[in-house]
C-alpha positions in Angstrom: 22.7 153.8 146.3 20.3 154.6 149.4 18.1 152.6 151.2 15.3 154.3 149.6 16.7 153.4 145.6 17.4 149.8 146.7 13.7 149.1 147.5 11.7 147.8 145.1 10.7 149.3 142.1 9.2 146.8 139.3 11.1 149.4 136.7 13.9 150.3 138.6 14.7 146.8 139.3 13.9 146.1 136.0 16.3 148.3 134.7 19.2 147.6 136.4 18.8 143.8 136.6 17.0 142.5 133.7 20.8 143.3 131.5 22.7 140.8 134.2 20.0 138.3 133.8 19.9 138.5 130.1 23.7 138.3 130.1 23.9 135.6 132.5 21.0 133.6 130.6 23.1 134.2 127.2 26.5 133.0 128.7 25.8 129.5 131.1 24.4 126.7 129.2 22.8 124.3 131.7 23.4 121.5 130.1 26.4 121.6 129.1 27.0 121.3 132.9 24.4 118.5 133.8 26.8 116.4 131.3 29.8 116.9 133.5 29.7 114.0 135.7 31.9 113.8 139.2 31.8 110.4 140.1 33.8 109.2 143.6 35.9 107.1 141.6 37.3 110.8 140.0 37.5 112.6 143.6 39.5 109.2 144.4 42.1 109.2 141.7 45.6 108.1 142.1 47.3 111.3 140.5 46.3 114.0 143.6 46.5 117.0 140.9 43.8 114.9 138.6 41.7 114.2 142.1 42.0 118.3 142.7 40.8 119.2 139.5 37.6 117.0 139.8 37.3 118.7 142.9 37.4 121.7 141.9 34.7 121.1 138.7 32.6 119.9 141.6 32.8 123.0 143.6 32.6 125.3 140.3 29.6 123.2 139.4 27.3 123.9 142.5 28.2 127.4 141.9 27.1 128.0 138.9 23.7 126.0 140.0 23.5 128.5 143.1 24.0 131.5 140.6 21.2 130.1 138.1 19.1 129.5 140.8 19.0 133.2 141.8 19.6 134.7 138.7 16.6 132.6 137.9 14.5 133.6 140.7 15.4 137.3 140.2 14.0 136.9 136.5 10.7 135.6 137.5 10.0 138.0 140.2 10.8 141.4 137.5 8.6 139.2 135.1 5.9 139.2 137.5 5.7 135.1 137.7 7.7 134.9 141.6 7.2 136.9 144.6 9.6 138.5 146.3 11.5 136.9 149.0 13.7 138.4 151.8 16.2 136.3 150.2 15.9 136.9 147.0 15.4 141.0 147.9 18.9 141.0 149.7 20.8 139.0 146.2 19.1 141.4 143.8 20.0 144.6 146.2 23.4 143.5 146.4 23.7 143.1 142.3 21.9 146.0 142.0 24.4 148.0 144.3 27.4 146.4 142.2 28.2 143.6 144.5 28.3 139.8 144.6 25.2 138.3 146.5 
């Protein structure tokens, strides 16, 4: 995609985001990851491969919340509800050129 197809264009945009967001809205159910709690006590455990797995539900965890967050953010500006941010311009580009923001 040029430059020039990457700017934005309400329909465009539209178009080739609003099928990702709908996906993503479909497939992550906040809350079923508010529930997950990660105390210290779990990072701490005795057994190092029960301690890594917490670890890594802690790290999978504030990357779903990241991905919501733009995901969400993206939906709000092609609903007309957000502005557009530089930020939030270069995640949607990215998606919208088949890459991972």
């Amino acid at each position: 995609m040029s430059a020039e197809e990457l700017r934005f264009d309400k329909q465009k945009w539209t178009q080739g985001l609003a099928p990702i967001c709908q996906m993503w809205n479909n497939l992550y159910q906040r809350e079923t990851f508010e529930k997950l709690e990660i105390t210290q006590e779990h990072l701490n455990a005795t057994d190092p491969v029960e301690a890594f797995v917490y670890m890594e539900i802690a790290v999978a965890k504030d990357a779903l919340a990241i991905v919501h967050e733009s995901i969400t953010t993206i939906t709000k500006i092609l609903q007309g509800t957000e502005m557009l941010t530089a930020k939030s311009q270069k995640e949607a580009t990215e998606l919208l050129k088949g890459g991972v923001p």
